[in-house]
N, C-alpha and C positions, 0 to 999 in steps of 0.2 A: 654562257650559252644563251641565246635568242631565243625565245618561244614563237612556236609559229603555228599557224593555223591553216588547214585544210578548207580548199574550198574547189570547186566543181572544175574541171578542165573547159575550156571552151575549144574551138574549134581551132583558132590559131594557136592552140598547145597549153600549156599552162605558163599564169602568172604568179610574178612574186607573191608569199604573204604579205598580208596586211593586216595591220590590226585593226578593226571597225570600233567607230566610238563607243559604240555598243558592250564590245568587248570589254575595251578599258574601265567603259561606267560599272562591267558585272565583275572584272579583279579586283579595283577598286575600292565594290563595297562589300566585294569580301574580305577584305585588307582592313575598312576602316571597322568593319563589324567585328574581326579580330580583335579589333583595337580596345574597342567601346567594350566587349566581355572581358578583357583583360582587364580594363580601369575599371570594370565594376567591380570583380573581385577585391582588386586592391584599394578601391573605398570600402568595401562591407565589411574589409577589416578590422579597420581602423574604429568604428562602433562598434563592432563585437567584444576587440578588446577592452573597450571602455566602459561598455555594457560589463562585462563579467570581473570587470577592477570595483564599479561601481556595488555590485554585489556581493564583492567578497568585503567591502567596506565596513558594508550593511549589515550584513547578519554574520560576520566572525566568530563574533563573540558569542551569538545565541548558537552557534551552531558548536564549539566547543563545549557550552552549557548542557546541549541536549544529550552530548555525547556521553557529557558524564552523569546524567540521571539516568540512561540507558545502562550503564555501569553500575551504580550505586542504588536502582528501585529495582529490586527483583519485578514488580510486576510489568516492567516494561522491555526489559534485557531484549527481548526479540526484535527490538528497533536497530539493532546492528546487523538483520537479515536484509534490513526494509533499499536500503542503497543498494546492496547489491542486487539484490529482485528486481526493482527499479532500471538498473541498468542493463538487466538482461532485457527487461520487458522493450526496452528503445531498440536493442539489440534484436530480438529476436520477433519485430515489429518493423523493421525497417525498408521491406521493400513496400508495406505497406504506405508509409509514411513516406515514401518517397514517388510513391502513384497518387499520392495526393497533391491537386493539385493548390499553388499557393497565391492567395488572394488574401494581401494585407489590407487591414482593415482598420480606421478611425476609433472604433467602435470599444477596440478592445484595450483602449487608452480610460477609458471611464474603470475597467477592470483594474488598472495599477495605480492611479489616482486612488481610489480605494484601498488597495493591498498598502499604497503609503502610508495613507490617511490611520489604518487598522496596525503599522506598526509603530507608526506615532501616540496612538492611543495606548497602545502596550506598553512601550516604552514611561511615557507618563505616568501612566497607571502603575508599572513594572509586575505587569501581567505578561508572562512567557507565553503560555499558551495563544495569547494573541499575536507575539511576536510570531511566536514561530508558525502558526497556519498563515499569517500574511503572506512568507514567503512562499506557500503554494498558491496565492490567490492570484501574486504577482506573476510567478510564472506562467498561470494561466492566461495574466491579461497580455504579457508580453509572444507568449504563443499566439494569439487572438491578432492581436495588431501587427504585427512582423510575417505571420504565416497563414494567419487567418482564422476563420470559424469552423471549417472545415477539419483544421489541421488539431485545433482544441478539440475537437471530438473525438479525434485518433485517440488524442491523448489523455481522453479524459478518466481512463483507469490508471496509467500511472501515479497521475495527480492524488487521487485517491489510496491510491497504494503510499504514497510519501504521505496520507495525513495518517496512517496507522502507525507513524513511529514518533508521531507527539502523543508525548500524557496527557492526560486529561487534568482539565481545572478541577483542584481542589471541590469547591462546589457542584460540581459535578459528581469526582470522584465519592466525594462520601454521600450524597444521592443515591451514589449505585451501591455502594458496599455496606452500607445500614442494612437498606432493606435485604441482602446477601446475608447476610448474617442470621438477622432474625427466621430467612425462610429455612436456612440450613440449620437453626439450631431446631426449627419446628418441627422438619422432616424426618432428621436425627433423632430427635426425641419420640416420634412416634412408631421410629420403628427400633427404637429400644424398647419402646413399651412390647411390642411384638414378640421381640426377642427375651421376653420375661426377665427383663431389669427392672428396676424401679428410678421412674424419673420424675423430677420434677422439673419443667423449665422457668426461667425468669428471665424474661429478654435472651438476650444472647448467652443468659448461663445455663446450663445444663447440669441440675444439681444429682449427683450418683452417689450413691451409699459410699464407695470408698474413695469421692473426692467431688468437689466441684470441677466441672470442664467449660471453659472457656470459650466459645468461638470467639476470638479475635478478629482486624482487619484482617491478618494475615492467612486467617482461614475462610474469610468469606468466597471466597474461590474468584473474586477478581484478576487473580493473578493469571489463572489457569483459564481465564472465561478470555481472556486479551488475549495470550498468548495463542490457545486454541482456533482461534478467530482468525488470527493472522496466519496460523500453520494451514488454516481451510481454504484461505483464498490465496493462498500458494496451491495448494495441493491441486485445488479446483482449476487452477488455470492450467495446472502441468496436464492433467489427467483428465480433461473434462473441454468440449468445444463451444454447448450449447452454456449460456447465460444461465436462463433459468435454472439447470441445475446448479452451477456453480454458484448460484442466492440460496439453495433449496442446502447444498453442503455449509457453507457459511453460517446460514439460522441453527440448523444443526445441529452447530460445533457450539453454541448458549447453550441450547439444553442440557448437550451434552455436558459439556463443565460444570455447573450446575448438579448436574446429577450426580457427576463423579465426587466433586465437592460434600455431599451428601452421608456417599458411601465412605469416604474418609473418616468423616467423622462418626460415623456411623460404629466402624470398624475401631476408632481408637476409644467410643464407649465402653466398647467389648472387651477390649485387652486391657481396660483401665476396670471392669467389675471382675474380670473372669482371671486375667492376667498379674501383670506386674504394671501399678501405676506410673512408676521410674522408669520402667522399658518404655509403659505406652504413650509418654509426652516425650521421650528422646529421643531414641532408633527408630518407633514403629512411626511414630508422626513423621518424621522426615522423612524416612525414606518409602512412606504411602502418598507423599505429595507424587512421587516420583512413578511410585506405581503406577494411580490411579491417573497420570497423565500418559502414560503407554497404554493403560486402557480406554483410555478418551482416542488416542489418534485410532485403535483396534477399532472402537463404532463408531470411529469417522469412517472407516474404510467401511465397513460392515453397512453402513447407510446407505455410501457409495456403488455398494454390490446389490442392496434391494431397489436400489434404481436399476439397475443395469436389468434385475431381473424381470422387475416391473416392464420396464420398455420392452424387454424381448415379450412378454405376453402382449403385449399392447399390439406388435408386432405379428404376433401368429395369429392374432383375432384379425386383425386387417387383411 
């Protein structure tokens, strides 16, 4: 078939079509602009896949590693929510992320020069924890430079959601969980003393007439203070629009742990002066970790609801 083009009758009837330079120069460069988006695609490929061979090079190995201290540290087990969360957040993020518009940038090459540079240090050193936050610094410089600055902003709570499923360094870690200890055996002890037991503390021991009690790492509520944390800013994003709440649910969920931690051990004083001490470090201690973290998520909602109430007053005074 011919294509033909309309054009005005004149007075001695109508002429053949023609096709005007014009014409040809405007199929033309729509033919060659077909062209050029088709050969972009199939270069961007070709770096993506080398981009993401080059990564999976990189961090394999740490990433198998992390997988299995996720498995093997109760206090971090909840890093196996954190990808998936992750992925809905891109998901359920995406028209967003797709109205943005994308302006690669130079700039964000200083960002993976660095996340290099920080897993080369790690590696050396063979410090995980450096390893593994490199690979979100890197993402973020390779989002920065390929998508832009713009596009890093989008993303800059996922980024943060993948650094909730690295452990913490060592030095770090017993940072936080000393003084965890010491507050919780002091809290506990003073509301034994309340509850008319007889205590003595000494560091993290808790000396009771019919045994010494222990807070341990494993009671310092680290456990339940991370996990907590992480259950809040899930929850926060599901259930919550405004920021600032979802920071105001988050702080929260420390206290809360904390407190709950408290009443744990609080509770196994109890059942260790008043009870059976063989019950109260076997059955009742384990399965009050279990309690007292259903009663953590309870006044996490419960906090949740004195916002809501709060704002509605705030609301009928306006």
């Amino acid at each position: 078939m011919h294509d033909t083009t309309l054009i005005p009758a004149t007075k001695s009837g109508t002429e053949p079509a023609k096709s005007s330079p014009d014409h040809l120069s405007h199929e033309s460069g729509k033919e060659s602009f077909s062209e050029s988006t088709v050969a972009t695609w199939s270069i961007a490929w070709g770096p993506i896949s080398l981009l993401g061979a080059m990564l999976i090079l990189l961090y394999h190995g740490i990433a198998v590693k992390l997988v299995t201290d996720w498995y093997e540290l109760p206090d971090f087990s909840h890093g196996f929510l954190i990808p998936f969360f992750a992925a809905f957040l891109l998901w359920d993020n995406r028209k967003k992320f797709s109205s943005t518009p994308i302006a690669p940038s130079w700039t964000g090459v200083t960002l993976v020069v660095f996340a290099l540079f920080e897993l080369l240090l790690g590696r050396l050193g063979a410090d995980l924890f450096l390893q593994r936050t490199s690979f979100v610094v890197l993402a973020a410089g390779l989002v920065w430079t390929f998508l832009g600055k713009a596009m890093l902003g989008r993303a800059k709570f996922v980024l943060f959601v993948l650094l909730l499923a690295i452990p913490l360094p060592t030095i770090v870690f017993n940072q936080i969980t000393f003084p965890l200890q010491l507050l919780a055996s002091r809290f506990a002890s003073d509301m034994l003393r309340l509850a008319y037991v007889p205590v003595l503390q000494d560091g993290n021991i808790i000396q009771l007439p019919a045994m010494p009690l222990e807070v341990a790492e494993a009671c310092s509520g680290i456990r339940s203070l991370m996990s907590l944390f992480t259950v809040a800013v899930i929850y926060g994003y599901f259930l919550e629009r405004a920021t600032w709440r979802r920071v105001v649910l988050a702080v929260s969920s420390l206290f809360i742990a904390v407190t709950a931690n408290v009443a744990r051990i609080f509770g196994t004083g109890l059942c260790v002066q008043y009870w059976d001490p063989v019950k109260a470090m076997g059955f009742f201690h384990e399965f009050s970790g279990w309690l007292m973290f259903l009663v953590s998520l309870s006044c996490l909602y419960l906090v949740h609801l004195a916002m809501d109430v709060f704002a509605g007053k705030e609301r009928s005074r306006a």
